[in-house]
C-alpha positions in Angstrom: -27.9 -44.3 -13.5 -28.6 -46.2 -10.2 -30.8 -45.8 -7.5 -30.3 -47.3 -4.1 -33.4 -47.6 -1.6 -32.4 -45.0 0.6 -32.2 -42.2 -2.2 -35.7 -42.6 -3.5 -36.9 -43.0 0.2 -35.7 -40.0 0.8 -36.7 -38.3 -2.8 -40.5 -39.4 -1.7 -40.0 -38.2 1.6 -39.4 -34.5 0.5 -42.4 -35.0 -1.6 -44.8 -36.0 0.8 -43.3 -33.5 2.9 -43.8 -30.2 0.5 -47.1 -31.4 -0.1 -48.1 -32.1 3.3 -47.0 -28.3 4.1 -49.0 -27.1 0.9 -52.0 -29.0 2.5 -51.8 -27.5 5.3 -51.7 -23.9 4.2 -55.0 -24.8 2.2 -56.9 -26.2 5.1 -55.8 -23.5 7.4 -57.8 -21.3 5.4 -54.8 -18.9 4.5 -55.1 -16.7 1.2 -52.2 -16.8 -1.4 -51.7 -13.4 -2.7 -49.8 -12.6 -5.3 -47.1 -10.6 -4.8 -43.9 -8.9 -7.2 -40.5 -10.2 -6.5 -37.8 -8.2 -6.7 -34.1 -9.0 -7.7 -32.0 -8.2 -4.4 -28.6 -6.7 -5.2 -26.0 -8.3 -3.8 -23.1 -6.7 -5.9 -23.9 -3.8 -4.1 -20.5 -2.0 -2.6 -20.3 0.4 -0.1 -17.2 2.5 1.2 -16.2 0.2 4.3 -15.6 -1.8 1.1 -12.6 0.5 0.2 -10.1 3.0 1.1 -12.9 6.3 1.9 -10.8 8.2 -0.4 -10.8 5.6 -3.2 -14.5 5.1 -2.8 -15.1 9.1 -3.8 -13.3 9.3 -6.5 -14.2 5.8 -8.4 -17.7 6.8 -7.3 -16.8 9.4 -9.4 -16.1 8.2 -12.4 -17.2 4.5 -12.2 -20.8 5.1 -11.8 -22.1 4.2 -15.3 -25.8 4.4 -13.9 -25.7 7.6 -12.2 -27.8 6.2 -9.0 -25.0 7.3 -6.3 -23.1 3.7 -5.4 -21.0 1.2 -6.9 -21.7 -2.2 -7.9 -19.0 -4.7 -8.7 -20.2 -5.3 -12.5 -19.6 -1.1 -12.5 -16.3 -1.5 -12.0 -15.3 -4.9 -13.6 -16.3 -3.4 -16.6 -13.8 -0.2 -16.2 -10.4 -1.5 -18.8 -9.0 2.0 -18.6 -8.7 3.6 -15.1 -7.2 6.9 -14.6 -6.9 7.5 -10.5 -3.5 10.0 -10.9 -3.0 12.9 -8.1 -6.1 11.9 -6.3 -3.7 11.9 -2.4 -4.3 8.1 -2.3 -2.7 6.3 0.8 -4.1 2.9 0.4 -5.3 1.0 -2.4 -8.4 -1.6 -0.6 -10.7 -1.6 -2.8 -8.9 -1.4 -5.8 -9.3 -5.6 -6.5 -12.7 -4.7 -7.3 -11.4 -3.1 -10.6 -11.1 -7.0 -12.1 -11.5 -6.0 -15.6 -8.7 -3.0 -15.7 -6.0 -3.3 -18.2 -4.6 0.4 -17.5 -4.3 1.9 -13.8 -2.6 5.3 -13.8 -1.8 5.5 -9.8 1.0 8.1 -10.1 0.9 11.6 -7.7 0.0 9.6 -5.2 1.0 8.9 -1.7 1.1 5.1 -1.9 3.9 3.0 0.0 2.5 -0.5 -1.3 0.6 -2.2 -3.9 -1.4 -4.8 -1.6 -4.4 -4.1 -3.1 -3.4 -4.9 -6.8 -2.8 -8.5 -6.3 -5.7 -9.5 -7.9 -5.6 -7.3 -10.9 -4.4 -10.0 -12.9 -5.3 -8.2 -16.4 -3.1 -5.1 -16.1 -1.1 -4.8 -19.0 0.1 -1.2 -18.3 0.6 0.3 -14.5 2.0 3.8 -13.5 2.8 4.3 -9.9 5.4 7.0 -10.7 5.9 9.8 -8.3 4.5 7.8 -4.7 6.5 7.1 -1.4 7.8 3.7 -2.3 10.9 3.2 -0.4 12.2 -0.1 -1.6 11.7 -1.9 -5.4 10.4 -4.5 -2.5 7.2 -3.1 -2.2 6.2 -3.1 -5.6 7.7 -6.5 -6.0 6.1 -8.4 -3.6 2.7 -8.6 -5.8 4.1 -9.4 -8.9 2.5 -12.7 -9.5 0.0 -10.8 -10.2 1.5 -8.8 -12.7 2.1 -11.7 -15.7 0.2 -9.9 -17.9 2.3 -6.2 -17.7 3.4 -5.0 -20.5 4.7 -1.5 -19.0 5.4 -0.2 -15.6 6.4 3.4 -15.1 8.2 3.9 -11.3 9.9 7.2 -12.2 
């Protein structure tokens, strides 16, 4: 390991800097208090996060502690997700479902699969029974299908 002027320069720099501002605080007479720190949730998802009816319903059944929203470790945890007959339209949000293996979409009123291209773990995908006009729009995600195993369009 080397050191070159400059970098412990600047290593004593910040040094004398924190402890000049630490000095400060002491002679200015202010009062540490302790205080608790919180953890602030930043996995925290909302429903301008999704499609509003997707939100409801994996709200639904993804909540696993029962206090009203959805976090992202919520639903990467979900393998088996069953979101059949539910009127769907649009699947944003869906990506959020990174640790599904098995998505049951059919009954619904889908006419693309945008929102699966990140569920790279799918090994088994219904969309049967949807308003898919062309094999097209199923296709055009299928990189991210290299793991499915079955795929039911009927």
């Amino acid at each position: 390991m080397s050191f070159t002027k400059s970098s412990v320069f600047s290593k004593w720099m910040r040094s004398l800097s924190a402890g000049a501002m630490a000095l400060m605080l002491v002679a200015s007479g202010s009062e540490f208090v302790s205080q608790p720190v919180y953890a602030v949730t930043t996995n925290q998802l909302t429903s301008s996060d999704f499609n509003g009816r997707l939100y409801n319903v994996l709200l639904a059944q993804c909540d696993t502690n029962g206090d009203g929203t959805l976090t992202t470790s919520e639903l990467a945890s979900y393998t088996y997700v069953d979101l059949s007959n539910q009127n769907l339209t649009d699947l944003t949000g869906i990506e959020y479902l990174s640790g599904a293996t098995y998505i049951d979409l059919s009954g619904n009123k889908l006419t693309s699969l945008a929102g699966l291209k990140y569920n790279y773990r799918l090994t088994y995908l219904d969309i049967s029974d949807n308003n898919f006009t062309t094999l097209d729009s199923i296709l055009d995600y299928s990189d991210a299908y290299a793991n499915l195993q079955e795929l039911d369009v009927s």
